[in-house]
N, C-alpha and C positions, 0 to 999 in steps of 0.2 A: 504494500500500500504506500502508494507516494504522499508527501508531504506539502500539505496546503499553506505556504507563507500567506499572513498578513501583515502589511504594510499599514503604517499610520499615514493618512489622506495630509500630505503637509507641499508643497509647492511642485516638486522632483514627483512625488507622484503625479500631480495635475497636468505637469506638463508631457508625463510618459503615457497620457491618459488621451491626449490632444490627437494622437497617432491614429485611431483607430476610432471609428462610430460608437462601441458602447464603451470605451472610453469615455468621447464626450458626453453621452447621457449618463456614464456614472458621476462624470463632475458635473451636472447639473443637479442632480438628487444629491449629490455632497454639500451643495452651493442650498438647496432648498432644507439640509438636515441641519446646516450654520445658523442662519436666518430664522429656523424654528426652536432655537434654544438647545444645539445639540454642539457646542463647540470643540469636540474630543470623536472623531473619525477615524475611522479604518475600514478598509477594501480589504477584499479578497476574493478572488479568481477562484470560482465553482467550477465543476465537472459541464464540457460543453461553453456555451457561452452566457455564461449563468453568472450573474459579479454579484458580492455581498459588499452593502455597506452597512456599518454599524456605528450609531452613533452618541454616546453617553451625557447626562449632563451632568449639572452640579449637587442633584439630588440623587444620582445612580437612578435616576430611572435610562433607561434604554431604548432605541426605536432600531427598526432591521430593515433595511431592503435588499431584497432580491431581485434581480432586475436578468430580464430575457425578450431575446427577440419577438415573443408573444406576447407579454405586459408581463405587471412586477408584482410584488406581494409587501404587506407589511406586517411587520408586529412588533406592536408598544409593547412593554411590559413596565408597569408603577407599582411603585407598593409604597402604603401610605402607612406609615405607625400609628397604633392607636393607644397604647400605653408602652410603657416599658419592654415588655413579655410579648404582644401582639399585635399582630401587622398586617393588612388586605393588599394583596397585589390583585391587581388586575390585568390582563392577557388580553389583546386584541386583536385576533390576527384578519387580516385581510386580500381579498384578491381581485386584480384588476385586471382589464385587458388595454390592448397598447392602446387605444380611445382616450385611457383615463378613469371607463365606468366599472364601479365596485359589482363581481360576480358573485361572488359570495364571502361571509364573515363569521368569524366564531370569537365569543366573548368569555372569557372563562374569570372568574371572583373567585382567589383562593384567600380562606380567613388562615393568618400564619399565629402560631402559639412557638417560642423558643425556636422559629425560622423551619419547622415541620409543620406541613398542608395539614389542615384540621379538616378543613371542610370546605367542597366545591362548588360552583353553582356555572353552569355552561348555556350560554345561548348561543343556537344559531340564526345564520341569518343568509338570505340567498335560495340558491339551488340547492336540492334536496341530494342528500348523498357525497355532496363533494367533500366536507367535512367530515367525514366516517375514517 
């Protein structure tokens, strides 16, 4: 099994990004992860033409895209402390086609006791099945 480098999204990437089509649209979703409060980036080159970007903020929460000649996928993932001991994240994942229009979604609420799932609550949302 070969070895997936990621690189941190910093200038030398952008510009080795410039070379190639999803290059440029992974520095577009890098440029739109900035802007939306994600300033800590890093790429990585999927199997096929598949690019992950990840983007962290100042609260650890996390956003992911995956991005393909078909359209891209997202998911958030937050979790919000509620005392000392206990924490809710929330999971959103998402999927779109190259348009932009959301296919289908899945929302998952996990209540956290001492950072182990107590208890889940999943919606879906979309097409029936694709989430399974």
């Amino acid at each position: 099994m070969f070895k997936v480098s990621t690189q941190s999204f910093n200038t030398i990437q952008k510009l080795k990004n410039m070379t190639s089509l999803k290059g440029k649209v992974a520095n577009h979703f890098a440029k739109s992860l900035v802007e939306s409060g994600y300033p800590t980036v890093y790429q990585r080159n999927l199997k096929g033409d598949v690019v992950a970007l990840m983007g962290k903020n100042s609260s650890g929460d996390t956003k992911t895209f995956l991005l393909s000649g078909y359209g891209f996928s997202v998911k958030t993932n937050k979790i919000k402390p509620v005392t000392e001991h206990t924490a809710v994240r929330e999971i959103d994942k998402s999927e779109f086609n190259q348009f932009g229009e959301e296919i289908s979604g899945l929302k998952k609420i996990q209540r956290l006791i001492n950072k182990h799932i107590f208890d889940t609550k999943i919606e879906k949302r979309g097409w029936v099945g694709v989430n399974n």
